[in-house]
C-alpha positions in Angstrom: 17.8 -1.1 11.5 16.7 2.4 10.8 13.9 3.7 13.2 10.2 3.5 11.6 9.1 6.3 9.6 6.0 8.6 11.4 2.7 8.3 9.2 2.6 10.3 6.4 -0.6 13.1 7.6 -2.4 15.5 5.3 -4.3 18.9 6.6 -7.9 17.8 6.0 -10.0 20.2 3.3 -12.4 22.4 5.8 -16.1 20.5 7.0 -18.0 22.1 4.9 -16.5 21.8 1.6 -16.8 18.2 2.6 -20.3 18.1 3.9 -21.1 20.0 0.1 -19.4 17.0 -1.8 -21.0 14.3 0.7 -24.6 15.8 0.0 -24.1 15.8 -3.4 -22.5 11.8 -3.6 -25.1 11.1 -0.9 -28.2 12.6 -3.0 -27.1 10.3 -6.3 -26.8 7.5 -4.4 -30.4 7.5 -2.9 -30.7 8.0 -7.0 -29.9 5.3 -7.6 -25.9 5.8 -8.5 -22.9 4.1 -7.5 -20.6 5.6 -5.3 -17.9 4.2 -6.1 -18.1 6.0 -9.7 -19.4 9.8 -8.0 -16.3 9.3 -6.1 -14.2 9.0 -9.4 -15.3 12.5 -10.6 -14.7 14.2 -7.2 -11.1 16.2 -7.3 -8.5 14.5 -6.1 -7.7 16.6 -3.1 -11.2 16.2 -1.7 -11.8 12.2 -2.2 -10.2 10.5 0.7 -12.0 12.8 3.6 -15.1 13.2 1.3 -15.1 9.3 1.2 -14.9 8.5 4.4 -17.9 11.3 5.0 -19.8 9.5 2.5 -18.8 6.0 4.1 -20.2 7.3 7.3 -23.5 9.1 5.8 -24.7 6.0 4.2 -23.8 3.6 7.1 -26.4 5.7 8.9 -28.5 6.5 6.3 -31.9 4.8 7.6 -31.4 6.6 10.6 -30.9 9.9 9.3 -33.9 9.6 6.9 -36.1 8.5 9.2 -35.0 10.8 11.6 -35.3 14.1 8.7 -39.0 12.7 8.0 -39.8 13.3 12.3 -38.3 17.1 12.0 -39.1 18.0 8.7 -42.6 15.9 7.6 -42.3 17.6 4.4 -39.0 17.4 2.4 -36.9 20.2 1.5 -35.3 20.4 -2.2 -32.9 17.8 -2.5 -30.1 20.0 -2.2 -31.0 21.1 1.0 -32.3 17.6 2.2 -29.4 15.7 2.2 -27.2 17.8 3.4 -29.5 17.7 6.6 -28.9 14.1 5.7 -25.7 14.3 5.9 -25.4 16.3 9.2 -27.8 14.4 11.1 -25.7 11.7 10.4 -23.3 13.4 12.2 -25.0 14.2 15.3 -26.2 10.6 15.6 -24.9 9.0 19.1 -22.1 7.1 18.4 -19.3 6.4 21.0 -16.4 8.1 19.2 -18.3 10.8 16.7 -16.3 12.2 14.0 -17.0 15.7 14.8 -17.9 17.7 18.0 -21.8 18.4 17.5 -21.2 22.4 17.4 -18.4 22.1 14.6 -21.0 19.7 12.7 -24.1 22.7 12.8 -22.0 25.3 12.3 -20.2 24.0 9.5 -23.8 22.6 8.0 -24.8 25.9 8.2 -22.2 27.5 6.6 -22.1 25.0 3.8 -26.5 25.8 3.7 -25.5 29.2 3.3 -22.9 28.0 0.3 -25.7 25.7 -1.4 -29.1 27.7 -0.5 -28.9 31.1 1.1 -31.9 31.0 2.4 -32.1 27.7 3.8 -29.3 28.4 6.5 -31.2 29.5 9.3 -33.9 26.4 8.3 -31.0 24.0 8.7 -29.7 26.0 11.8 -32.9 25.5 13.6 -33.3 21.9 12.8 -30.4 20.6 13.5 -30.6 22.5 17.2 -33.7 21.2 17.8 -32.5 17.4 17.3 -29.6 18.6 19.8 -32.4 19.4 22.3 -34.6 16.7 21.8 -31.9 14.0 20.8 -32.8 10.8 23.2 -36.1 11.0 22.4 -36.0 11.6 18.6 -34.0 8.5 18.7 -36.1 6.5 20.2 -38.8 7.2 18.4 -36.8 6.4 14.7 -35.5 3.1 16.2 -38.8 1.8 16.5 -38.3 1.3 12.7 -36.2 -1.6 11.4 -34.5 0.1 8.6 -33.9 3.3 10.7 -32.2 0.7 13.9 -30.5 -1.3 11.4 -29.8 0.8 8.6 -30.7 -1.5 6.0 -33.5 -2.1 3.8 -36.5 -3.9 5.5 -36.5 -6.5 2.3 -32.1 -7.2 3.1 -33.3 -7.2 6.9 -36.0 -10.0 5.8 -33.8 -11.8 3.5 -31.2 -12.3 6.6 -33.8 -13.6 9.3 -34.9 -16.2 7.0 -31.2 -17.1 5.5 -29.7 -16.4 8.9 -32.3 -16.7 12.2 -29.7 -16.6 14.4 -26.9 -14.7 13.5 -29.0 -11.9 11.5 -28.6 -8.9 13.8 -24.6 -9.8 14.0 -24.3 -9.6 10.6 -26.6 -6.2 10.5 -24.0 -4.7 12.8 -20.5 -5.7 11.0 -21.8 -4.1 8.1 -21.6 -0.9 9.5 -18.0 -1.2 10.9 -15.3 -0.5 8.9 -13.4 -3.4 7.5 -9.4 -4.1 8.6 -7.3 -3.4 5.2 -5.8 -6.8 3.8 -2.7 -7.2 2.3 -2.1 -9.9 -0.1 2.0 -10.3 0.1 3.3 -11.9 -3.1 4.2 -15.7 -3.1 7.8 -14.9 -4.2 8.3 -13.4 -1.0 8.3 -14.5 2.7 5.3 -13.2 4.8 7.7 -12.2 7.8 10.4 -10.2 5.0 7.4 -8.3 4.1 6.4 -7.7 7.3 9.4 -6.6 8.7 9.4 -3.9 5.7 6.1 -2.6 6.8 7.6 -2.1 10.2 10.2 -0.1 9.0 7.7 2.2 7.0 5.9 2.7 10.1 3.1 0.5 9.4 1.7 -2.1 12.2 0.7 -5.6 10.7 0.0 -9.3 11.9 -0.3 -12.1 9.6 -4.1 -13.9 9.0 -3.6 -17.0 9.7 -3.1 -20.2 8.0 -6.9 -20.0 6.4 -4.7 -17.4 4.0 -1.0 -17.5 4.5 0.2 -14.3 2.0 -3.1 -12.2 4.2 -1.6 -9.3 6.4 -3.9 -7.1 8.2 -3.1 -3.6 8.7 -3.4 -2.0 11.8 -4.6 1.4 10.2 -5.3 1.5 6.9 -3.0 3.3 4.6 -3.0 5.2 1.3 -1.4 2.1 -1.1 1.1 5.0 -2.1 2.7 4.5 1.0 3.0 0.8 1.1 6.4 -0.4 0.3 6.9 -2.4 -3.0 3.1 -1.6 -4.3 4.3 -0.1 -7.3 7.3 -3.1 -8.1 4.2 -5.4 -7.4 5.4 -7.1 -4.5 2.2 -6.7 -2.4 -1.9 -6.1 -3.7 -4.7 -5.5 -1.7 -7.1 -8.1 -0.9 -9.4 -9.2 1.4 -8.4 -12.3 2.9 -11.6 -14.2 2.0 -11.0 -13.1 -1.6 -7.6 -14.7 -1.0 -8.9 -18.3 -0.9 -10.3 -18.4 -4.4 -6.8 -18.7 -6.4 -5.6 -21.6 -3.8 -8.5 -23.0 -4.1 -8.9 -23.4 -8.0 -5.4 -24.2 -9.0 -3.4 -25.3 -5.5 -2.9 -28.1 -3.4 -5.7 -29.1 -1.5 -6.2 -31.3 2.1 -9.1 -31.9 4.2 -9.2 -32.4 7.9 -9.9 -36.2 8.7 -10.4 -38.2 12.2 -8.5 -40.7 12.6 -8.5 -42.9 16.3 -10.1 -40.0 17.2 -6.9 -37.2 16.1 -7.5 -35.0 13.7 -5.3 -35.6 10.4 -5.3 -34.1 7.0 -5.7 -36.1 3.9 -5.2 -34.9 0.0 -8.1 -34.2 -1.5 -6.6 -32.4 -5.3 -2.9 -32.3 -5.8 -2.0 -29.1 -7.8 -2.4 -27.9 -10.9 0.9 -28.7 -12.9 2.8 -25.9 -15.3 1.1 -25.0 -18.1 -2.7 -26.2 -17.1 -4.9 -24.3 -19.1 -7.2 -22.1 -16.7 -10.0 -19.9 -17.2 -10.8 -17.0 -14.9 -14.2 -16.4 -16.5 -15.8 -13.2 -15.1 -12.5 -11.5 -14.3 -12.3 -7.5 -13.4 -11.1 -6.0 -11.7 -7.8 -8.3 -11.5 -7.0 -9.0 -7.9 -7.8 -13.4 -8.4 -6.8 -12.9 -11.9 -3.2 -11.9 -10.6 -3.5 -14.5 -7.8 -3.8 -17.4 -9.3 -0.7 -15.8 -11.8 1.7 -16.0 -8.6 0.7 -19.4 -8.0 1.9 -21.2 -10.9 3.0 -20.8 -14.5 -0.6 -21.1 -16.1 -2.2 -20.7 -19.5 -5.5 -18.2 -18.1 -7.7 -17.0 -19.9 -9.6 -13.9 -18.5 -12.7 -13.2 -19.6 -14.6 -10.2 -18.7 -18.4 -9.0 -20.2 -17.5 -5.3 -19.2 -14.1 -4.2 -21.7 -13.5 -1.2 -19.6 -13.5 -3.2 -16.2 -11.3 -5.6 -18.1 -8.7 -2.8 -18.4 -8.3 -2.8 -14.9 -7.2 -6.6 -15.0 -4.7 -5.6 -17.7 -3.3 -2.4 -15.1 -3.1 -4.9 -12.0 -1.5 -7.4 -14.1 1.3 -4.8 -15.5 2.1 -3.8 -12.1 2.7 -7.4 -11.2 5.0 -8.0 -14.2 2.3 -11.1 -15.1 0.8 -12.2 -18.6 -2.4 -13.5 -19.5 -5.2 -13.3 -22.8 -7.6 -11.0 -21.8 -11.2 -11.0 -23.8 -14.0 -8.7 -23.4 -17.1 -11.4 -23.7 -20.2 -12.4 -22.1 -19.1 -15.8 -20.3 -22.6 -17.4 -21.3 -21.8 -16.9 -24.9 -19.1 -19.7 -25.2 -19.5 -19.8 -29.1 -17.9 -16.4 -29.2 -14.8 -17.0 -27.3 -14.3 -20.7 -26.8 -11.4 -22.1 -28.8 -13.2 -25.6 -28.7 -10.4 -26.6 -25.7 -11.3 -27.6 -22.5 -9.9 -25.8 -18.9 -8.1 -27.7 -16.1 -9.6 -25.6 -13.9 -12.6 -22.8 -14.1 -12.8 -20.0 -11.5 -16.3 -18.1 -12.0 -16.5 -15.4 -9.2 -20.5 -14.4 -10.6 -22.0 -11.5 -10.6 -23.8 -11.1 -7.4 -25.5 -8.1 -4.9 -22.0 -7.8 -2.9 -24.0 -8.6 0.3 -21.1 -9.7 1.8 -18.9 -6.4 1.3 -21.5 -4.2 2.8 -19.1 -2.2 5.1 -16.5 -2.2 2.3 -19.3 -0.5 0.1 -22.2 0.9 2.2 -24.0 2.2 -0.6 -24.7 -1.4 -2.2 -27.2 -1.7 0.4 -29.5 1.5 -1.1 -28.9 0.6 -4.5 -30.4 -3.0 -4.5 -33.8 -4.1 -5.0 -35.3 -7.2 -3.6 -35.8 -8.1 -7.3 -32.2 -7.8 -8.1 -31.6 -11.3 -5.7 -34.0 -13.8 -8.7 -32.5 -12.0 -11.8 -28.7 -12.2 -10.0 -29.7 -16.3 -9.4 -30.4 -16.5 -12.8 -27.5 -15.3 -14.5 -25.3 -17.2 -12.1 -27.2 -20.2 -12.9 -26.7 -19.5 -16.7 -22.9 -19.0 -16.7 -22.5 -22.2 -14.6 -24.4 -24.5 -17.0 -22.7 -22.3 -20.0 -18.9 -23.1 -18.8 -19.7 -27.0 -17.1 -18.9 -28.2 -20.6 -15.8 -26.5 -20.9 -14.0 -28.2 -18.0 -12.2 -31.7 -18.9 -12.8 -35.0 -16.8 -11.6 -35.0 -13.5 -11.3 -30.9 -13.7 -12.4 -28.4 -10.8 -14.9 -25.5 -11.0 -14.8 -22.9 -8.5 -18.0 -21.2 -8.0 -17.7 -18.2 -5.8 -20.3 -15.1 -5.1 -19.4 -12.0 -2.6 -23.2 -12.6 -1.0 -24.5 -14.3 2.2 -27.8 -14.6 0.5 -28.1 -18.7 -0.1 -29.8 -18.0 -3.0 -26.7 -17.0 -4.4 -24.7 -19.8 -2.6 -25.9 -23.0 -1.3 -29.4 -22.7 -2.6 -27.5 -22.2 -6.2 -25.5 -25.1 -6.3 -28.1 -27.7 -4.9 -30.0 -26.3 -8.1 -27.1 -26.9 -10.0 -26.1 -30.6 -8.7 -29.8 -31.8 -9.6 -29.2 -30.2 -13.3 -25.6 -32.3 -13.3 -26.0 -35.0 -11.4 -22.5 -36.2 -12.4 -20.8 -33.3 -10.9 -19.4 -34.2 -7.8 -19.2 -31.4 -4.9 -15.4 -31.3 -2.4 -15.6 -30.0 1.1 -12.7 -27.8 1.6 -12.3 -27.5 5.2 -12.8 -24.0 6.5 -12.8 -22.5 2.5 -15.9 -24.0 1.0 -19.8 -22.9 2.2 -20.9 -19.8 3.4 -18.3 -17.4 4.9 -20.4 -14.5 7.0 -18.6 -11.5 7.5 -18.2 -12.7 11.6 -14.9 -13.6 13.8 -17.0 -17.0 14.2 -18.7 -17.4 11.0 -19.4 -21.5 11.4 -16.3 -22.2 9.1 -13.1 -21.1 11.2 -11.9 -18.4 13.7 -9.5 -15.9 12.1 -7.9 -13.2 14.2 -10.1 -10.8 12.3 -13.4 -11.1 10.4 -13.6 -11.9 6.8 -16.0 -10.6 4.0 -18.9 -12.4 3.4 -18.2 -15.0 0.5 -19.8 -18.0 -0.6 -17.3 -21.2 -2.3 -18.0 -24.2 -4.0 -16.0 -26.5 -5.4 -17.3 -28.9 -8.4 -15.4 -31.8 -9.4 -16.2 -33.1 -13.1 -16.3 -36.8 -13.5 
């Protein structure tokens, strides 16, 4: 065996260039925009580091507002305010800091001087004066919950009622960063693939059982580098997203007690070749392509967003699968139904992503409390629009990326008193509320999951 290959490093762009593209991402966001689409439009050589800068800004973003509003009562134009923002950020206490504290005023001063000549020696002197009266400027911000916590006091809420007493944990995994997830294909062994990664240089473990084709990278990696992306022999995947294609189509067993020994006992044999399944609000790809390299299926993925649904066609190119792809609104049946029923319905809704907070800090700005009722609603509408659809003795997977239980269990006790025939299967360890936790109620993987939110539906 050839000796592993060192990592592949890159000469990062200079802090200040950064800290300009971080202000600017940073300053749409509080805007109102996504990030993930800023970042799209930022050149190529500058998105990685300026990613992670942004990553970090807005995982500390209560913080550093509240902490601007102490040292600077009234704000500076918007340019100049959030790329104190940004810097303060920085300088916040934090046991391994990105940058020494002198590199991060210096090169905020520099980049001032880029932005707004005159504002350098206004930046200079604030961010100095937080240096010299850092412990109790801190102090005096984390007396406010959205500064401590670095959420929005209505999210902060939401948790302590849906959550009393695991709230703060979940708070404080949102602003780690999340273990990159392999999803190896089911044509290959787990250990073949993880030997190749070794070889590469690349440090994995396997999951667990809760999601047998889940490696977790020790360092995350630029998907360039990871052998076989391009041939389609591995995706990327969280490995709570992983349990929504086994779940809709595969073979599935509950944990019994029997003479007090714990046993497992069918509960869904699965799907056979050529069961018609519908993958209902699709993009970007990743469970469309899962549930592909489970079985030989007739899927249908539907998608209300025709660009986003172009992404399912890319991911499903690299994997060498086929599928019918239609751009519709899943509500609408009468648009895109041909009149025959599914064996099996995945509908991962639209939801506020409150469970893949440290995987996207920014969704945590961009939400409203009101988002949370008109989110409920539309889930509720596609579930009572695609019921009919599914034949007797057919499964429904509802899933949501949220830990908010008015997106999960609250939603499908609604549901089950609308269809009282439906009959709802405990999965163990898969169905329920999955917080973003090592312990998370459900099971104990080496590493935590996303937050996500199963049900499966049984029609009668």
């Amino acid at each position: 065996m050839s000796s592993p290959k060192p990592p592949i490093s890159h000469p990062a762009p200079p802090l200040q260039r950064l800290l300009l593209q971080t202000a600017d991402a940073v300053q749409a966001v509080r805007a109102g925009q996504s990030l993930t689409e800023l970042l799209a439009r930022c050149p190529t050589p500058l998105r990685p580091a300026t990613q992670s800068l942004s990553f970090h800004v807005l995982r500390h973003l209560g913080a550093a507002e509240a902490l601007r509003r102490l040292l600077v009562p009234k704000a500076p134009p918007p340019k100049v305010d959030n790329l104190l923002i940004c810097a303060l950020a920085l300088l916040w206490p934090q046991a391994e800091p990105p940058y020494a504290d002198h590199t991060v005023v210096d090169q905020a001063v520099e980049a001032a001087r880029q932005r707004a000549k005159n504002s350098a020696a206004f930046v200079n002197a604030v961010l100095r004066r937080f240096l010299r009266e850092r412990e109790a400027l801190v102090a005096a911000v984390e007396k406010d919950a959205t500064a401590r916590y670095n959420h929005p006091a209505w999210w902060i809420a939401q948790l302590q009622r849906d959550w009393p007493e695991r709230w703060q944990a979940m708070l404080a995994v949102n602003n780690t960063r999340p273990p990159m997830t392999l999803r190896v294909h089911a044509r290959q062994p787990l250990a073949a693939y993880q030997a190749r990664l070794a070889e590469a240089g690349i440090a994995a473990q396997p999951f667990g059982a809760l999601a047998p084709q889940a490696l977790l990278l020790e360092r995350a990696v630029p998907v360039t580098e990871l052998p076989g992306f391009a041939a389609g022999d591995v995706s990327v995947q969280d490995a709570a997203a992983q349990l929504a294609a086994p779940l809709t189509v595969g073979e599935l067993r509950t944990w019994t007690q029997q003479d007090l020994t714990p046993a497992t006992e069918l509960l869904l044999p699965a799907l056979p070749s050529g069961a018609r399944v519908l993958d209902a609000c699709s993009a970007p790809g990743g469970k469309t392509a899962h549930l592909l390299e489970l079985g030989d299926y007739d899927l249908l993925a539907l998608d209300a967003d025709a660009e986003r649904l172009s992404r399912v066609q890319q991911n499903l190119d690299r994997l060498q699968q086929r599928a019918r792809l239609k751009a519709a609104d899943g509500r609408d049946t009468a648009s895109w139904w041909d009149g025959q029923r599914f064996d099996a319905i995945l509908l991962d809704a639209p939801c506020s992503a409150s469970g893949i907070v440290r995987r996207h800090p920014d969704v945590r700005w961009l939400r409203r409390a009101t988002d949370i009722a008109a989110l409920a609603e539309t889930q509720a509408q596609l579930l009572d629009a695609l019921w009919p659809l599914l034949k007797p003795g057919g499964r429904l997977v509802y899933a949501t990326c949220s830990v908010f239980k008015a997106e999960g269990e609250d939603q499908i006790d609604a549901f089950l008193q609308r269809q009282p025939g439906a009959k709802r299967l405990h999965v163990s360890a898969t169905t329920g509320h999955l917080l973003p936790l090592t312990d998370n109620g459900q099971t104990q993987p080496v590493a935590s999951l996303d937050g996500f939110f199963y049900a499966l539906l049984l029609k009668p």
